[in-house]
C-alpha positions in Angstrom: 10.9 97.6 62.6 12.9 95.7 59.8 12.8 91.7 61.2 15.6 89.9 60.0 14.4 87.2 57.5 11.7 89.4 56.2 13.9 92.2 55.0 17.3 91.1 54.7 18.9 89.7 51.8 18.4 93.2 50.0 21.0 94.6 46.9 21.1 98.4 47.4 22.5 99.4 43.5 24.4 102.5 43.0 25.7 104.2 40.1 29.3 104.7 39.2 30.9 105.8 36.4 33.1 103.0 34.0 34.9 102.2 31.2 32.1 102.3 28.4 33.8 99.1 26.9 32.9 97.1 30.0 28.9 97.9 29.7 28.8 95.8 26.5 27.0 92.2 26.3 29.4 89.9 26.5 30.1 91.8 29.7 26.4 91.3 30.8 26.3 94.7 33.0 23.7 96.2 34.9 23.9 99.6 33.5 21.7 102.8 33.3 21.4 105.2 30.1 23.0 105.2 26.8 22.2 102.2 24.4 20.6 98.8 25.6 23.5 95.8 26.2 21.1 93.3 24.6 21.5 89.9 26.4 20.1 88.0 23.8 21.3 88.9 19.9 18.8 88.1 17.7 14.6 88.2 18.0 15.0 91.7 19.9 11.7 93.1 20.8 9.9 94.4 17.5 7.7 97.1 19.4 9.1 99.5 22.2 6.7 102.3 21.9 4.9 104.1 24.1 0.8 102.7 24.6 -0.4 106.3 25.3 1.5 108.2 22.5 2.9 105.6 20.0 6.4 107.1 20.1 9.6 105.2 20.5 10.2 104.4 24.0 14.3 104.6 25.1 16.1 102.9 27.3 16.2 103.4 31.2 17.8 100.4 32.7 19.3 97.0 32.5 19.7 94.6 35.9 21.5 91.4 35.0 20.5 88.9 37.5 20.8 84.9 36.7 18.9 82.2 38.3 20.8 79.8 39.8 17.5 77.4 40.0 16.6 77.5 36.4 19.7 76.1 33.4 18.0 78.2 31.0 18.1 81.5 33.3 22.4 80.8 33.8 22.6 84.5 32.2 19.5 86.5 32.3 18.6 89.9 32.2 15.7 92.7 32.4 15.2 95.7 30.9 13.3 98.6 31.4 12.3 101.1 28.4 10.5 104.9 28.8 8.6 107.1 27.0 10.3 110.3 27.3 7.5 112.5 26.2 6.6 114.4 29.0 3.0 114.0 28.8 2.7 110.7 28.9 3.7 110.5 32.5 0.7 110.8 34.3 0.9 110.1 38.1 0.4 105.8 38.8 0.2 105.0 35.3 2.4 102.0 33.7 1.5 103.4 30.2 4.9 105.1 29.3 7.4 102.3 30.6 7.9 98.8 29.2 9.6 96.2 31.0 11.4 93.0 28.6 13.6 89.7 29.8 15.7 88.0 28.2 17.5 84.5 29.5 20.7 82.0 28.4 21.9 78.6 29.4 25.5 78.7 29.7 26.1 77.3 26.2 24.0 79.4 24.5 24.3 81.2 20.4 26.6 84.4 21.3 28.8 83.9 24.5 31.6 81.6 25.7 30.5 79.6 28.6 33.6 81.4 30.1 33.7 84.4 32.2 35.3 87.3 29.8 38.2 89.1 30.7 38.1 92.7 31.8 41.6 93.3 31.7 42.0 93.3 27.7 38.0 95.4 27.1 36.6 93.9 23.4 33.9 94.7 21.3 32.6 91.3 21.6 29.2 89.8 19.4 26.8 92.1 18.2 23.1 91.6 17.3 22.9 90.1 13.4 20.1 92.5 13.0 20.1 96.4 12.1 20.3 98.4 15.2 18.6 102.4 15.4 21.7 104.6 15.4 19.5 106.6 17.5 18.5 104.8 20.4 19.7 101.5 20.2 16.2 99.0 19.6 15.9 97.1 16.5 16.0 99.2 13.2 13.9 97.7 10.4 13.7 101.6 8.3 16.9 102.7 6.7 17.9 106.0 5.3 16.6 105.8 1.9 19.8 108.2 0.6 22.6 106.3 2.0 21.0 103.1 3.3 23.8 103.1 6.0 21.9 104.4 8.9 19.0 102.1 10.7 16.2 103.2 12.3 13.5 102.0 14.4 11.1 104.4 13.2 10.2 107.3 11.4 10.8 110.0 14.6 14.3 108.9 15.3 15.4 109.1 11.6 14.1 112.9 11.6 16.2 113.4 14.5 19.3 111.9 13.0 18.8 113.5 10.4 18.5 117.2 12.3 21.2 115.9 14.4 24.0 115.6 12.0 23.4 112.8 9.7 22.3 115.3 6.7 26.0 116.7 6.5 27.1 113.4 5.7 24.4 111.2 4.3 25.5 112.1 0.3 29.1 112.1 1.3 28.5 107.8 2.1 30.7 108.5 5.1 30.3 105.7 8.2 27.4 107.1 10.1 28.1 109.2 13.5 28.4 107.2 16.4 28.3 109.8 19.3 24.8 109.6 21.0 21.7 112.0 19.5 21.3 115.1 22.1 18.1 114.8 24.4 17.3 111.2 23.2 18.8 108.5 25.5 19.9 109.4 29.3 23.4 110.0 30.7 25.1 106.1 30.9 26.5 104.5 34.3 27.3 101.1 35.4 24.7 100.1 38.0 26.9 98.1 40.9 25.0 96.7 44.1 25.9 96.0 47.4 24.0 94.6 50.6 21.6 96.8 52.8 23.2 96.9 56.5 20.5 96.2 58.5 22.2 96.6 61.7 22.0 100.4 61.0 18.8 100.4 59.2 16.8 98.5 62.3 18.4 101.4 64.8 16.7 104.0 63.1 13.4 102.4 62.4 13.1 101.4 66.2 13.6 105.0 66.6 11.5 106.0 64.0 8.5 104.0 65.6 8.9 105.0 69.0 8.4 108.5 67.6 5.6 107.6 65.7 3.6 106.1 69.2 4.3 109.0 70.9 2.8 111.1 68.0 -0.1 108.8 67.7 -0.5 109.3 71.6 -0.5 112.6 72.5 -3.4 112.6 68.8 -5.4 110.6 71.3 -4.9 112.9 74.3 -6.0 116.1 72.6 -9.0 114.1 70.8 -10.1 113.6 74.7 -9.3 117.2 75.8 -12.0 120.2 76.2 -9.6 122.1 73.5 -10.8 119.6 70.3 -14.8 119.8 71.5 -14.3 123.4 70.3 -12.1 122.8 67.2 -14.3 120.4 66.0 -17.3 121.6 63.8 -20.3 120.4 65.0 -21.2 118.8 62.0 -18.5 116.3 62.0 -18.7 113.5 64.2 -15.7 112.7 66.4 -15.4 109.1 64.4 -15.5 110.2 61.0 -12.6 112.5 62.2 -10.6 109.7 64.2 -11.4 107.5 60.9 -10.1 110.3 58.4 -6.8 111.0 60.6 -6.4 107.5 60.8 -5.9 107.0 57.0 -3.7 110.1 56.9 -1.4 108.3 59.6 -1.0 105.3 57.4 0.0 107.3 54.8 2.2 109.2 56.7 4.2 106.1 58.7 4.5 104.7 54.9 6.2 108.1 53.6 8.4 108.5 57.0 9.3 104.4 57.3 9.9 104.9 53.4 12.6 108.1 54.5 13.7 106.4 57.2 14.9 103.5 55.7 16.4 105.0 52.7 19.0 107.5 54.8 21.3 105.3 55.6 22.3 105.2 52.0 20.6 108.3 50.4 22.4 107.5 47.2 20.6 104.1 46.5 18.5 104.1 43.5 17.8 100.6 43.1 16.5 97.8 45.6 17.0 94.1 44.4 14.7 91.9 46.6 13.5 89.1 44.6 10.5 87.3 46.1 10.5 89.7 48.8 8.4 93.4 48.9 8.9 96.7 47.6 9.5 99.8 50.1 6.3 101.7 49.8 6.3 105.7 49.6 2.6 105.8 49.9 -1.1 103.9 51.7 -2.6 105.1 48.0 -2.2 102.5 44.8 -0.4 99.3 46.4 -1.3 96.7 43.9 -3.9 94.1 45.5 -2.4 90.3 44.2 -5.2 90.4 41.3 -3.7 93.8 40.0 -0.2 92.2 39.0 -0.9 90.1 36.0 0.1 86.4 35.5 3.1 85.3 33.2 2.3 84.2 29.5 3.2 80.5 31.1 0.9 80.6 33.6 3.2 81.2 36.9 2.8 84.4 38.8 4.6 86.9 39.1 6.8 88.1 41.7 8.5 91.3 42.8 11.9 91.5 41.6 13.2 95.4 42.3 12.5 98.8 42.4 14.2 101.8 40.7 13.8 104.5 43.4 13.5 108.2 42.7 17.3 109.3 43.5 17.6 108.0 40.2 15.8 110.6 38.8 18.6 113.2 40.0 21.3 111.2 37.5 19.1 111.5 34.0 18.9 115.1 33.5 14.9 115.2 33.2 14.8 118.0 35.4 13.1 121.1 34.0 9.9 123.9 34.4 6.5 122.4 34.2 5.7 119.2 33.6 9.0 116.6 34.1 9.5 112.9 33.6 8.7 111.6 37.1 8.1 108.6 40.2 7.9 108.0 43.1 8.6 104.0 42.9 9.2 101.7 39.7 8.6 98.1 41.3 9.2 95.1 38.6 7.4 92.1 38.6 8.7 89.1 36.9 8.0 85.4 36.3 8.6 83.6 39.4 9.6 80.6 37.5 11.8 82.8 34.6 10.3 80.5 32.7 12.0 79.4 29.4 11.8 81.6 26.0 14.4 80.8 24.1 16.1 83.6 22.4 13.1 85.5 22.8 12.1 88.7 25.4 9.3 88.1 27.2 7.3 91.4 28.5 7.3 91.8 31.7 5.0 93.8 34.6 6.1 97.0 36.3 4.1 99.4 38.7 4.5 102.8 39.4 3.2 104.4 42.7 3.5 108.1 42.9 4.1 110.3 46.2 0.6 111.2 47.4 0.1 114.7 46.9 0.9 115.8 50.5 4.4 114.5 50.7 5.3 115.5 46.8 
């Protein structure tokens, strides 16, 4: 059962659909798909490829949340990249994603230390340095025809190029600006609201009386002449009591893990910073040695989790293999500990269904 002051306090994010304008920097959204709304505007991160194929990882997500405790954290943001090459998601592995914050004082190099206005939508500051047309990241290559296109490697020029930039490279026409086909996901604004417990905490006391009663009437039949002749005789009644146990655990994760998540079926992000992620299996929680410390020295602490509804907006669906989770949790400096201008990699750790509740 959710106790208050261990689970409260969490941001449920959905996605909504917004003026494009309004999920620029200077805006500092939280937004999903389409280009990255850098934070910072100049020493972008110079790698964002995948480790297990080298490729050019795209963006997935941005969550702008400050911290009030820290001057240099009075905007801050954190951003989440993926690899979108379907073999590199392999079931609990990290290796595909990329996880990068960035943090301003209030008077910091790009923004007005007042809140903009949404009313009149502007372009507002760019990065000074050369952006990939294609995805977004920092673009060192340029076409070597028209040197008006950027590029942040050699894959996302060939798909420009396939994609419309060879009918107007020669012509030294401004570059296309609508987004490459198949490259970066489908954009929304990514609002958040707080969890009602009051609702949640009526169906979990529900959901465990259900579960006792299960477990009890597992205990009666274990007792009862009908499992003595179930049972082979080569498997003793503990090993059996010991193997059913661990598929219970797994199973009271999956179901607390559905039960908590109805309320609000359409929730693909919880925000519940210093708290713990909602588990949707017993198999590959992260002991406390598994999440690594911050370059600083402070450790790190869970920040959110991108849930699997949010698979259903980014049009990855397809035959065979698919770009897939169960859980993204985030783990960031617990002290958002001061960089400057810089991004500063961050931890995340994807848990996968277990192969029963797939």
């Amino acid at each position: 059962m959710a106790t208050k002051g261990v689970d409260e306090n969490v941001e449920l994010g959905f996605l909504e659909e917004t003026n494009p304008c309004l999920l620029r920097s200077h805006y500092f959204p939280s937004k999903v798909g389409g280009k990255p709304s850098w934070l910072s505007l100049k020493q972008l991160p110079i790698d964002i490829s995948c480790k297990t194929c080298g490729k050019p990882a795209v963006f997935l997500l941005q969550v702008y949340s400050p911290d009030d405790k820290v001057s240099s954290a009075f905007h801050r943001t954190i951003f989440i990249f993926v690899c979108r090459n379907l073999g590199c998601s392999t079931k609990n592995s990290n290796d595909n994603f990329l996880v990068f914050r960035s943090q301003l004082p209030r008077q910091n190099d790009f923004y007005s230390p007042n809140p903009p206005n949404e009313n009149t939508p502007t372009t507002g500051p760019v990065p000074d340095e050369d952006l990939c047309h294609v995805c977004g990241s920092l673009g060192p290559k340029r076409c070597a025809k028209c040197h008006l296109a950027s590029y942040c490697s050699k894959d996302h020029q060939v798909i420009d190029w396939k994609s419309g930039h060879k009918a107007i490279c020669s012509s030294k026409e401004k570059t296309q600006t609508k987004y490459v086909k198949g490259v970066l996901f489908p954009e929304f604004e990514l609002i958040t609201e707080p969890e009602d417990l009051d609702d949640v905490e009526s169906d979990e006391e529900n959901y465990t009386k259900g579960e006792e009663e299960k477990w009890q009437e597992y205990e009666d039949f274990l007792k009862s002449d009908k499992a003595g002749s179930l049972i082979p005789d080569n498997v003793a009644k503990n090993e059996l009591e010991k193997m059913a146990t661990v598929e219970s655990m797994d199973d009271k994760i999956f179901r607390r893990f559905k039960e908590r998540i109805k309320t609000n079926p359409d929730q693909v992000l919880r925000y519940h910073k210093g708290g713990q992620p909602l588990w949707v299996s017993a198999n590959h929680i992260p002991k406390e040695t598994d999440i690594p410390i911050c370059l600083c020295g402070a450790k790190r602490q869970f920040e959110f989790q991108v849930m699997p509804q949010m698979l259903s907006h980014l049009q990855v669906d397809q035959l065979g293999d698919s770009l897939d989770w169960g859980i993204l949790c985030v783990y960031t400096c617990s002290n958002s500990c001061q960089i400057g201008n810089d991004y500063q990699s961050e931890f995340l750790w994807k848990q996968d269904y277990s192969s029963d509740h797939k």
